[in-house]
PLY file of the C-alpha trace (Angstrom):
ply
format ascii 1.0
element vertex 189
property float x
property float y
property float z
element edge 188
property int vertex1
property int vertex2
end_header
37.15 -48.85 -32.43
37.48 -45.23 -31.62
36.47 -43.49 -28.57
35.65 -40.23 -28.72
36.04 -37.76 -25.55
33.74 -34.95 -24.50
35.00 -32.22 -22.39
33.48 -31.78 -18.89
32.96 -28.64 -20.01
30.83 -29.45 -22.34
28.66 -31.51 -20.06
28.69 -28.60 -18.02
27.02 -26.50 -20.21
24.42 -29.17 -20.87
23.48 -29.37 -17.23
23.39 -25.51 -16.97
21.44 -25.63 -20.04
18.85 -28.01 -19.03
18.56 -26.46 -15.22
18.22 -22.65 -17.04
15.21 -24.02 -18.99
13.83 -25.29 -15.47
14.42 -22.24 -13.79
12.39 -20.68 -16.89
9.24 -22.64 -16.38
9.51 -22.04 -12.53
9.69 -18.39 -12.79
6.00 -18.37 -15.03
4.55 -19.52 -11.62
2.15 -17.17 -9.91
2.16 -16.21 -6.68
-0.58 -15.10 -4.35
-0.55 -12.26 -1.69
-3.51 -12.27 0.88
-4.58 -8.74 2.62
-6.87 -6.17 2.58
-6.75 -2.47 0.29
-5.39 0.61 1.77
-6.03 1.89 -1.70
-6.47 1.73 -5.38
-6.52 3.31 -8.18
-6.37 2.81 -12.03
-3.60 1.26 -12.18
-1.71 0.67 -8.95
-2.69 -1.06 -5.47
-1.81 -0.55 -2.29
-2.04 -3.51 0.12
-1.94 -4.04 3.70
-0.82 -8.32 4.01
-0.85 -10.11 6.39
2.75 -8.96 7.61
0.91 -5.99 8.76
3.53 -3.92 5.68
1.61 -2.09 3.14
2.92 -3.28 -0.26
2.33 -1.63 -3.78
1.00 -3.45 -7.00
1.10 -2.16 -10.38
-2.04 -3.20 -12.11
-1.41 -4.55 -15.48
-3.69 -3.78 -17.75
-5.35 -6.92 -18.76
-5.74 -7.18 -15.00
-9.03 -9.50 -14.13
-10.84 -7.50 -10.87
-13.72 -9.34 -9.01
-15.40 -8.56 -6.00
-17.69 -11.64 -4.20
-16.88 -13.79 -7.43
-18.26 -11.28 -10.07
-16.48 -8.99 -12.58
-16.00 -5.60 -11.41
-14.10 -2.53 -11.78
-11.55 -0.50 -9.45
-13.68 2.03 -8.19
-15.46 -1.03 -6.97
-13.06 -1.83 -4.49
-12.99 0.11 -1.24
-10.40 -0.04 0.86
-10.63 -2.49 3.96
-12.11 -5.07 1.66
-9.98 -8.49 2.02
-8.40 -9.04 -1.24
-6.29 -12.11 -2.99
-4.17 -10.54 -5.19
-2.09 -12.74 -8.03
1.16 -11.95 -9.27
3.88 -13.57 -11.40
6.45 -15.27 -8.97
9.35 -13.99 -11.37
7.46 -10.01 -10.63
5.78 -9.53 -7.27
4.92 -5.94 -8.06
2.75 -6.83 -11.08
-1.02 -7.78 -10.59
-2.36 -9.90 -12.37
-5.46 -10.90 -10.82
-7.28 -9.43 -7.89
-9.77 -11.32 -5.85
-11.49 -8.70 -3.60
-14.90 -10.64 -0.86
-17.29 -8.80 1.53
-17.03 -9.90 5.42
-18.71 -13.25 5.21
-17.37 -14.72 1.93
-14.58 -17.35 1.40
-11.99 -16.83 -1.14
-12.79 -19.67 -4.47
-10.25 -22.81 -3.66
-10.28 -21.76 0.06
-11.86 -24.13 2.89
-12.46 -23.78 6.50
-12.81 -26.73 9.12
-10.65 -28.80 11.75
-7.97 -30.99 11.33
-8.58 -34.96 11.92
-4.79 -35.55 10.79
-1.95 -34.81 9.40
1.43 -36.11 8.18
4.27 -34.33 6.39
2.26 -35.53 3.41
-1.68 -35.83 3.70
-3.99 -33.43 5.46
-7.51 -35.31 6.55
-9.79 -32.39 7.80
-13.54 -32.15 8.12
-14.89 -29.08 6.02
-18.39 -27.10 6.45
-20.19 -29.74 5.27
-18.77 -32.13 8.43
-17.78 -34.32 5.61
-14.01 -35.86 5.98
-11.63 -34.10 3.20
-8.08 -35.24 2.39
-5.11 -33.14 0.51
-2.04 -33.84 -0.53
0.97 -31.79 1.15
3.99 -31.05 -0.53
7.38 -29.52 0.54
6.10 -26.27 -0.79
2.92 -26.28 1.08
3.05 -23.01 3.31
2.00 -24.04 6.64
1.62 -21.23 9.26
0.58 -21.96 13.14
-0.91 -18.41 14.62
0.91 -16.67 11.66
4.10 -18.39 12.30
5.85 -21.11 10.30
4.96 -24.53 11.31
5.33 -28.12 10.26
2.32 -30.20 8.73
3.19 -32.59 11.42
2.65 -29.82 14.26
-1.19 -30.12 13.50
-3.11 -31.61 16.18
-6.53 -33.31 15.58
-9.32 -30.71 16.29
-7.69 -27.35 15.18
-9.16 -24.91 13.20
-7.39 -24.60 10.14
-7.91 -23.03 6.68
-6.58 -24.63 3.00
-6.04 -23.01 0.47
-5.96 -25.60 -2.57
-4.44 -25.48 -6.43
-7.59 -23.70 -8.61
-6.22 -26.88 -11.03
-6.58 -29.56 -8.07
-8.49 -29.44 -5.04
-6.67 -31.94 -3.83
-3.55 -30.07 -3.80
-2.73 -27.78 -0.61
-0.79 -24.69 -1.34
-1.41 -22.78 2.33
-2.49 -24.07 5.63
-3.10 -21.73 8.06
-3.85 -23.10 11.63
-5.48 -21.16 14.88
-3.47 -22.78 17.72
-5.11 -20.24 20.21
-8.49 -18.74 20.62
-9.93 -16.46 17.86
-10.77 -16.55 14.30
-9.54 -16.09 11.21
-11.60 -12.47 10.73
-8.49 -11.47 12.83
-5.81 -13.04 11.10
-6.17 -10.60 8.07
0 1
1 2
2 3
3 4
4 5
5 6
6 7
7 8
8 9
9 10
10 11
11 12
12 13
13 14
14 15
15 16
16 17
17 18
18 19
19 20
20 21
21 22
22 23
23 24
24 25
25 26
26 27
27 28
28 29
29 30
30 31
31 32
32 33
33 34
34 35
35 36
36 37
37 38
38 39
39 40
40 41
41 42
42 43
43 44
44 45
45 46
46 47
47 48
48 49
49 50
50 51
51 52
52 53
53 54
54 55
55 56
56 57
57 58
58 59
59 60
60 61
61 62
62 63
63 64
64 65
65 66
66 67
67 68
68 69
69 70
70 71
71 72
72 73
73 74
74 75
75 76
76 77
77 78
78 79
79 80
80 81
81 82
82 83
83 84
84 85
85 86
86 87
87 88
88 89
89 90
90 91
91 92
92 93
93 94
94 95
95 96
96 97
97 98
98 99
99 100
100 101
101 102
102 103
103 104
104 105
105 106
106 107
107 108
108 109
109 110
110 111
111 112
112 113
113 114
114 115
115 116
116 117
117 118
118 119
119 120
120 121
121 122
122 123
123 124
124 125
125 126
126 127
127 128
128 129
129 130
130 131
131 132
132 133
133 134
134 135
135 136
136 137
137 138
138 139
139 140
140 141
141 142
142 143
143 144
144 145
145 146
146 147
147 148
148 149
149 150
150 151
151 152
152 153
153 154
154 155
155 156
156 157
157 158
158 159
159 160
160 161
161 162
162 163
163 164
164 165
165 166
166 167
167 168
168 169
169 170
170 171
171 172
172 173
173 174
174 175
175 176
176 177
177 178
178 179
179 180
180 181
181 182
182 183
183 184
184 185
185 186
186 187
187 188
């Protein structure tokens, strides 16, 4: 019988290979940026986030805009208005989607309420409704204490919190954002 060797080289290329195709897919990710407009125009955005940094945006131009959930246009957006806005992870500067809401109004997939518990895996919370929730936390779940990084774990029963969840799972926490001390989230953008 003959054996036949392969070079480790050759496995080596296979690996890198395999883990540039992964690194593909990752990069197609989007990634949101939370904030309010210091101004806009046609085709760029300037942001204020919640660093307290002003950051530009190059619209593209298939660009979705929406103010309170409904289609709108740029010089519909005013500066001061909170705003989601969506970018590619692999391209931070172009915008993709921007989500801009009046005072009162909740971004879509985000939800306000307390915590109940929480584990470096599940989140139980009551919402609005006073109905028990629970989400799934993973190790890329955002989690920020008084706009500070924070464990999952560091959540105590009764704080207020907001979620922000997957628009393809509800169940699926991307961002928890906790107020440890007095005040609201109004002031945390």
């Amino acid at each position: 019988m003959k054996y036949q060797t392969i070079p480790m080289s050759a496995i080596a290329l296979a690996v890198l290979a395999g883990s540039a195709a992964a690194f593909t897919a990752e990069d197609a990710k989007e990634a949101t940026h939370d904030g309010t407009i210091v101004s806009i125009t046609s085709t760029e955005l300037v942001m204020k986030g919640k660093d307290d940094k002003e950051h530009s945006h190059t619209l593209a131009k298939n660009a979705k805009l929406t103010l309170d959930g409904k289609t709108c246009k740029t010089e519909d957006l005013k500066a001061g208005l909170k705003i989601r806005v969506t970018t590619k992870a692999d391209d931070a500067k172009a915008a993709t989607n921007v989500e801009a809401i009046s005072k009162n109004a909740m971004f879509a997939n985000t939800h306000e309420g307390k915590v109940v518990s929480a584990t470096s895996s599940t989140l139980v919370m009551t919402g609005d409704d006073g109905k028990e929730h629970s989400h799934t936390i993973t190790d890329d779940t955002k989690v920020t204490c008084d706009k500070k990084d924070c464990k999952a774990s560091d959540l105590k029963a009764g704080t207020k919190i907001r979620v922000t969840t997957k628009k393809s799972d509800e169940k699926a926490v991307t961002c928890i954002e906790a107020i440890v001390k007095d005040g609201d989230f109004a002031q945390q953008i």
